[in-house]
C-alpha positions as CSV (number, residue, x, y, z in Angstrom):
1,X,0.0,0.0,0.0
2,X,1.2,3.6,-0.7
3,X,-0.4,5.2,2.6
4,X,1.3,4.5,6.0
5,X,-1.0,2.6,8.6
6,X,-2.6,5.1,11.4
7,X,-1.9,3.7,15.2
8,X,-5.2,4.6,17.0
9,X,-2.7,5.0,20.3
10,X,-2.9,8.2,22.2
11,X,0.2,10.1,20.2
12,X,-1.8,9.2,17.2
13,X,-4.9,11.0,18.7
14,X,-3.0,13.9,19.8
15,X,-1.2,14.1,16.3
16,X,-5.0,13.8,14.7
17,X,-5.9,17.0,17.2
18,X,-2.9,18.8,16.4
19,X,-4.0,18.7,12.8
20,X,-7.5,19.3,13.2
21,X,-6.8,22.8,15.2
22,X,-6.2,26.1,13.5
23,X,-2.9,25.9,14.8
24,X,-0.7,24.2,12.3
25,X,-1.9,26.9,9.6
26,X,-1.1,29.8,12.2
27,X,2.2,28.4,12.8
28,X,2.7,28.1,9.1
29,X,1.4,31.3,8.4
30,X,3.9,33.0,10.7
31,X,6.8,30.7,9.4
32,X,5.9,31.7,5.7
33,X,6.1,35.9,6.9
34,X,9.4,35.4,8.7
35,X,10.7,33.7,5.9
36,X,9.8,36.8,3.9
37,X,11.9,39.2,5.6
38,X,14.6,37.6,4.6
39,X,16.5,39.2,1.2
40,X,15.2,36.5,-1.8
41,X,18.8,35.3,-2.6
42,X,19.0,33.9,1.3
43,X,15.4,32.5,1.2
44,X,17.2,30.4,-1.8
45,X,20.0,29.7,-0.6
46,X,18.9,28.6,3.0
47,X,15.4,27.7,2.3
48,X,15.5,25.7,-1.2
49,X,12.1,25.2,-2.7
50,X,11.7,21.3,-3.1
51,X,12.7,19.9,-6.3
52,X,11.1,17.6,-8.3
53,X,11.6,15.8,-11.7
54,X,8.4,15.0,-12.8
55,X,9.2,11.5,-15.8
56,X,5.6,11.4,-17.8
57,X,5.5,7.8,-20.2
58,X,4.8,9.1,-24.0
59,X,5.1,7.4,-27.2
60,X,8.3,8.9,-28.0
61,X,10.2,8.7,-24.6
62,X,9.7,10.0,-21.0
63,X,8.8,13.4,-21.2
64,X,10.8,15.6,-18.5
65,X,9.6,18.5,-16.7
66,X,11.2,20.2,-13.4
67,X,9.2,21.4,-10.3
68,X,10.8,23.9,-8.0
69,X,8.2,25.5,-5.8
70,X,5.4,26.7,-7.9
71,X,7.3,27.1,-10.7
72,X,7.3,24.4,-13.3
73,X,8.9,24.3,-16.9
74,X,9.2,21.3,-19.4
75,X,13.0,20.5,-20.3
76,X,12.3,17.9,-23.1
77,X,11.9,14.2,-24.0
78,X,14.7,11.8,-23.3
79,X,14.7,8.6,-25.1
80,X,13.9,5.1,-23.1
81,X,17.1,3.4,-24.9
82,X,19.4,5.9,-24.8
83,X,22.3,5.0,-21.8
84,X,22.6,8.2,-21.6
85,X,19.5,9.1,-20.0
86,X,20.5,8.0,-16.2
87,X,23.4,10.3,-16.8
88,X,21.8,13.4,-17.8
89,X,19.1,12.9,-15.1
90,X,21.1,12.3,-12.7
91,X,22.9,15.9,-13.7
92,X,19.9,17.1,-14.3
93,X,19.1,16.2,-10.3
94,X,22.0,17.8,-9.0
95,X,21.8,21.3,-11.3
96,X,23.7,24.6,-10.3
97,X,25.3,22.5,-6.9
98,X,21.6,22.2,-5.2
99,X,20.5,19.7,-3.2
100,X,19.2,16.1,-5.6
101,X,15.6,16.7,-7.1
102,X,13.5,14.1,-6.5
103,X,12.5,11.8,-9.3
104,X,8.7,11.2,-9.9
105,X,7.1,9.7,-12.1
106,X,3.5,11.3,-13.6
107,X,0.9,9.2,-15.0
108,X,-2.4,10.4,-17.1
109,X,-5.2,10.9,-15.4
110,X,-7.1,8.3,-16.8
111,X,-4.4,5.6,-15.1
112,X,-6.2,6.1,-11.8
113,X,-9.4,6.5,-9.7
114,X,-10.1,9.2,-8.1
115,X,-13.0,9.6,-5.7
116,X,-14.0,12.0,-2.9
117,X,-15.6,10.4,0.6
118,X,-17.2,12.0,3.3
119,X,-16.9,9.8,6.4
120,X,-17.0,10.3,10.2
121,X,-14.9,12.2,12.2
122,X,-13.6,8.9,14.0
123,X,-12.3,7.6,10.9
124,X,-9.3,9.6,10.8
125,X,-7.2,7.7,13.3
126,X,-8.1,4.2,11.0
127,X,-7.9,5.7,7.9
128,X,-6.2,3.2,5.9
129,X,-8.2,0.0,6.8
130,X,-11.9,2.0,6.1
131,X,-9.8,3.4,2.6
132,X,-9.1,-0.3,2.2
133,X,-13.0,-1.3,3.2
134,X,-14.2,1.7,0.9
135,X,-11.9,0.2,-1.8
136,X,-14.3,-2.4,-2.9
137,X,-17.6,-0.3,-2.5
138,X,-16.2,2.2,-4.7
139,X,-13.9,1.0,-7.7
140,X,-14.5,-3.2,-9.5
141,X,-11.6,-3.8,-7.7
142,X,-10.5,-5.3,-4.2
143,X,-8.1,-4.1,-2.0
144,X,-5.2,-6.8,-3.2
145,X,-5.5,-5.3,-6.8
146,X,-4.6,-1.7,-6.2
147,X,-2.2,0.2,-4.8
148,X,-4.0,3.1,-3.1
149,X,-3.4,7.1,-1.6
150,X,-5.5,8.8,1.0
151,X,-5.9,12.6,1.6
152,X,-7.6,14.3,4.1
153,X,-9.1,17.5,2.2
154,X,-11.5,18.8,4.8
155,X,-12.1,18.8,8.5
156,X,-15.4,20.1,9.6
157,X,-15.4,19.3,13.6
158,X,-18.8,21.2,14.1
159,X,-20.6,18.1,11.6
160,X,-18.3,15.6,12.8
161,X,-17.0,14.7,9.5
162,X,-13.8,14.6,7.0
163,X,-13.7,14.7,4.0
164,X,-11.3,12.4,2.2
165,X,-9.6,12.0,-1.6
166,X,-9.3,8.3,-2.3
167,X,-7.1,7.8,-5.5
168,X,-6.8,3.8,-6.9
169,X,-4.1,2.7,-9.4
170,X,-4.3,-1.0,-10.8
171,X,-1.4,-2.9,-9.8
172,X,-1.1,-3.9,-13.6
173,X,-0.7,-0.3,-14.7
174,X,2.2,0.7,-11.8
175,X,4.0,-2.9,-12.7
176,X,3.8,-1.8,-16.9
177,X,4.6,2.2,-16.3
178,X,7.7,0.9,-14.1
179,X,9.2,-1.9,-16.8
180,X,8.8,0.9,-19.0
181,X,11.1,2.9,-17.0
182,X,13.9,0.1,-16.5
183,X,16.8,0.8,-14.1
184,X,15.0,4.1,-13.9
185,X,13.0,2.7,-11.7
186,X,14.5,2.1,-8.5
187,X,15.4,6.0,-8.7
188,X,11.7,7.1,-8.3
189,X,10.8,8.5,-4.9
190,X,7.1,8.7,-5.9
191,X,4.4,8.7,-8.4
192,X,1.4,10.8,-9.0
193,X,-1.2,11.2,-11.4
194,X,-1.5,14.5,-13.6
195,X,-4.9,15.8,-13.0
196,X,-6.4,18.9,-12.2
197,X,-5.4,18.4,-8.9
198,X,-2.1,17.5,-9.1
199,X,-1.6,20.8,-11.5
200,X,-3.1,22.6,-8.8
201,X,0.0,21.8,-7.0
202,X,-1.6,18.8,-4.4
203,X,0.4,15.8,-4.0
204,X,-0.5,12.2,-3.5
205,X,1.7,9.3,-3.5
206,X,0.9,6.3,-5.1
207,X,4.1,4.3,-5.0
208,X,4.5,1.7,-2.0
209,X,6.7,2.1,0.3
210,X,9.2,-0.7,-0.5
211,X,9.6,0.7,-4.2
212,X,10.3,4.4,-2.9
213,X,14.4,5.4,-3.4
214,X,15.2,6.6,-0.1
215,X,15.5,10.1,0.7
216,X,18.8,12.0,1.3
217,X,18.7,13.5,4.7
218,X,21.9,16.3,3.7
219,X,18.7,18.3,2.8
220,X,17.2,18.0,6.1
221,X,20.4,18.2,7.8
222,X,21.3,21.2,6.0
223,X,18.0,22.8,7.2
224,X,18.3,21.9,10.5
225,X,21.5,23.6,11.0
226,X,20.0,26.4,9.4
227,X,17.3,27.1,11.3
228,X,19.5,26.0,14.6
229,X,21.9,28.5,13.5
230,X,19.1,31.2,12.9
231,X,17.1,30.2,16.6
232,X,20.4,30.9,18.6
233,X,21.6,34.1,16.8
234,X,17.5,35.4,17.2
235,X,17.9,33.9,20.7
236,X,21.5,35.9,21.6
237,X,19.9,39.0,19.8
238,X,16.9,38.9,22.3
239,X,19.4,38.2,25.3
240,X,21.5,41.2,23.8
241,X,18.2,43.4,23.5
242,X,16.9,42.6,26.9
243,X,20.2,43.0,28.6
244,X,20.8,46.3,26.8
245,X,17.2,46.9,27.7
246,X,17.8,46.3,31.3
247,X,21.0,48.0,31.5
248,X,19.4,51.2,29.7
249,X,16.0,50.5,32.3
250,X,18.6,50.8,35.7
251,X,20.9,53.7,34.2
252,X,16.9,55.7,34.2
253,X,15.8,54.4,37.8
254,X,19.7,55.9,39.3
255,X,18.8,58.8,37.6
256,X,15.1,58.6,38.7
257,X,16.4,58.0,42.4
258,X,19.2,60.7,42.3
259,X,16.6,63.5,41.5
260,X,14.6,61.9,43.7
261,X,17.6,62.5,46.4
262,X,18.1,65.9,45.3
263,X,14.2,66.8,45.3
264,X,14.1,65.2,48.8
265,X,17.4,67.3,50.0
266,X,15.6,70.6,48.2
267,X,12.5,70.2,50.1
268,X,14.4,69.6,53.6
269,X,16.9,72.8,52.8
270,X,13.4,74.8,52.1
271,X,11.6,73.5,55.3
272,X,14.3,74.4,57.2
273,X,14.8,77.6,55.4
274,X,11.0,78.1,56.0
275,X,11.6,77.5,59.8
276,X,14.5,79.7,60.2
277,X,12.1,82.6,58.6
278,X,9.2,82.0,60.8
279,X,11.4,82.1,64.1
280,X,13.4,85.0,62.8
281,X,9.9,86.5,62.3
282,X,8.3,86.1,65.7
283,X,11.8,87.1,67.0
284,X,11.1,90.3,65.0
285,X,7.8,90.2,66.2
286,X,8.5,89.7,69.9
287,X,11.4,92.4,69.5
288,X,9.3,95.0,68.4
289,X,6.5,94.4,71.1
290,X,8.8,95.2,73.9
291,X,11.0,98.7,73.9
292,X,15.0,98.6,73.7
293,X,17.7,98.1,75.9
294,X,19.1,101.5,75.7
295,X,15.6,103.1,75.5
296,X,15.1,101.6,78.6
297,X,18.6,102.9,80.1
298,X,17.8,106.6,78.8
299,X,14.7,106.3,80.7
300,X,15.7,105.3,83.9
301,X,18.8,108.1,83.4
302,X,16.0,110.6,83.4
303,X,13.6,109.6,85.8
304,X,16.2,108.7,88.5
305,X,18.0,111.6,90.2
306,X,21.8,111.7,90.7
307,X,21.9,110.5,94.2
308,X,20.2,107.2,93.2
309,X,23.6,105.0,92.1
310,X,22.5,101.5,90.0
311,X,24.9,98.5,90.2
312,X,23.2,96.2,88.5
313,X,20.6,96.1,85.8
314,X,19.5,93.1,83.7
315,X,17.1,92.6,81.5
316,X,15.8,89.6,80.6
317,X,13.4,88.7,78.1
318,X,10.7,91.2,79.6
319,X,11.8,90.6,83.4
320,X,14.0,93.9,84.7
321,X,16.1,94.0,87.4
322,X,17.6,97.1,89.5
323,X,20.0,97.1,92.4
324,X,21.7,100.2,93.7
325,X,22.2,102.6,96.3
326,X,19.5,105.7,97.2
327,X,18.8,107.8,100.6
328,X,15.7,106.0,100.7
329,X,14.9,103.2,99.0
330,X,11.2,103.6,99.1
331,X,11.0,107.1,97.0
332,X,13.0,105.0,93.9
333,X,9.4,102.7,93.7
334,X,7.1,105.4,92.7
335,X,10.0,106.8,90.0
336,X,10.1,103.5,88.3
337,X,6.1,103.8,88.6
338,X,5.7,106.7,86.4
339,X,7.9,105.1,83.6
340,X,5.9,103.4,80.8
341,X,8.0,101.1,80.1
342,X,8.0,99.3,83.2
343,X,5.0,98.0,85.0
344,X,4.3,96.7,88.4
345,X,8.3,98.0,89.8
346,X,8.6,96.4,93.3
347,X,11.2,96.1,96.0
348,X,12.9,92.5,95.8
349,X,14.4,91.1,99.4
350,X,15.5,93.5,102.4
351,X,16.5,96.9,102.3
352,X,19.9,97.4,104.2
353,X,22.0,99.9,104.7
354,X,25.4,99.9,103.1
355,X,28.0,100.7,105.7
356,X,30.3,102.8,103.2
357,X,28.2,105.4,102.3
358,X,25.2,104.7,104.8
359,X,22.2,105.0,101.9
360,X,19.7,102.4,101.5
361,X,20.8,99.1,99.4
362,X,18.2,98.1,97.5
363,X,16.9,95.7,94.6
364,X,13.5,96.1,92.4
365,X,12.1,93.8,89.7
366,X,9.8,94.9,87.1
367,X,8.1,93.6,84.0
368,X,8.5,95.6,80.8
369,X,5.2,97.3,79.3
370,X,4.3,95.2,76.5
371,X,3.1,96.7,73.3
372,X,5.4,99.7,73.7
373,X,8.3,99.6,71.1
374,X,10.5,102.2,70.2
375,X,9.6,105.6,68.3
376,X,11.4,106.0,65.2
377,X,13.5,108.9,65.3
């Protein structure tokens, strides 16, 4: 058989699911507009488009047409007995130093079968044996007379149903194209037949298995490199971005955290300039409520008379303090009481009598007159 048997085992289920969801075609999608950034000359070169040398049977030789991509061009008709032939298409396979082009071989349309089924959902994971059962309900032939290809065309989950391309070739046809072919034979790696949809550009395999020429893996190699190679250099160029990123990300928050700092200091140096002015304000304030030092010593110098002697006067904050000598001690009270800048004057301890010069020792204490400041002169 030309289809490979479906294991209804759980990685086969979760293979089935995988296809059925949107996301293959998303991933492919985004694969296909990567690969389009890329200049065209590297898509070639990294990226081959699969080749293919398509042999079709005529009357007058094999006709010869190459498939790269969705391009396709005819090259000519080799001859079936010239020895020649291998040679040139095995040149023709390894053209301009690319990667060997398959080999396939392309039979008319009217070689094969073709029909479309719509079967359950279910199906999918036994595909093979219900093609194999359908085989007989839809072609005069039975499963042991045909070599046979399945496709799954369409998935539609909501009606729980697939729709499926079977495509039938008699055994007698495969066995006649391939002893046309001769040593060309064992080159093939497939075989397809040329109908609309195979001009379309879909693909189904009708060889078996055991007639296939295996597949060089340098291709696959070489792509895996590739796209190795491409993953780490987009991986270190994310590193590189991020880390610049982050580097660029903690130069901002030292700068965000020095003005931060130097706001911080600003508003400290302006609270405590702020402070300063206040005190130095009710200092002001308090100063100009009460009268001056020496306003207060020019009016004690004119209220007291000469024989009154002072010793000691101290003023603090609005607390006034006299000591001195007089001939009586009690006529220096009602002095101090006619000065407005003193209020409540009153005799502090004993009075004694100094020895020396026999007058009266004496001490008062007064309060100074708030609200009375000194006239501007």
């Amino acid at each position: 058989m030309a289809t490979v048997p479906l294991d209804p085992s759980p990685l086969s289920n979760l293979r089935l699911r995988w296809a059925a969801s949107p996301l293959p075609r998303a991933l492919r999608q985004w694969g296909e507009g990567l690969l389009a950034l890329l200049p065209p000359a590297w898509q070639q070169r990294c990226f081959p488009p699969v080749r293919r040398l398509w042999l079709g049977v005529s009357d007058t030789g094999l006709r010869l047409e190459e498939e790269a991509g969705a391009q396709r061009q005819t090259l000519g008709t080799l001859p079936l007995d010239d020895a020649t032939s291998a040679e040139l298409l095995a040149s023709l396979r390894r053209r301009g130093g690319e990667v060997d082009g398959e080999l396939w071989l392309s039979l008319p349309a009217r070689s094969a079968l073709c029909r479309n089924l719509v079967l359950p959902l279910a199906a999918e994971a036994r595909l093979e044996a219900v093609l194999q059962h359908e085989i007989e309900r839809q072609t005069p032939f039975n499963a042991e007379q045909v070599v046979m290809a399945g496709q799954v065309l369409r998935r539609d989950p909501s009606a729980g149903q697939i729709e499926v391309e079977l495509a039938v070739l008699p055994r007698a046809r495969l066995e006649a194209a391939l002893a046309v072919l001769g040593p060309l034979a064992g080159q093939l790696s497939g075989l397809d037949i040329d109908d609309a949809a195979h001009r379309a550009g879909r693909r189904r395999n009708l060889l078996p298995l055991h007639l296939r020429r295996a597949r060089s893996q340098h291709d696959a190699r070489v792509r895996t490199v590739v796209l190795v190679v491409t993953a780490c250099a987009l991986l270190a160029t994310g590193l590189l971005s991020l880390n610049n990123r982050e580097q660029a990300l903690a130069a901002l928050e030292a700068q965000r955290d020095a003005a931060f700092e130097q706001a911080r200091a600003a508003r400290a140096l302006r609270a405590e300039l702020d402070a300063s002015t206040a005190a130095s304000r009710f200092l002001e304030a308090q100063r100009q409520q009460r009268p001056a030092t020496l306003t207060v010593l020019e009016d004690l110098s004119r209220r007291l008379p000469d024989d009154v002697f002072l010793t000691r006067l101290s003023i603090e904050r609005d607390r006034v303090t006299l000591s001195g000598l007089a001939r009586a001690s009690g006529e220096v009270i009602p002095l101090l009481q006619a000065s407005p800048l003193l209020r409540a004057p009153a005799l502090a301890g004993m009075v004694q009598k100094d020895p020396t010069s026999g007058r009266d020792s004496f001490t008062v204490v007064a309060q100074l007159a708030p609200g009375v400041a000194d006239e501007p002169r």
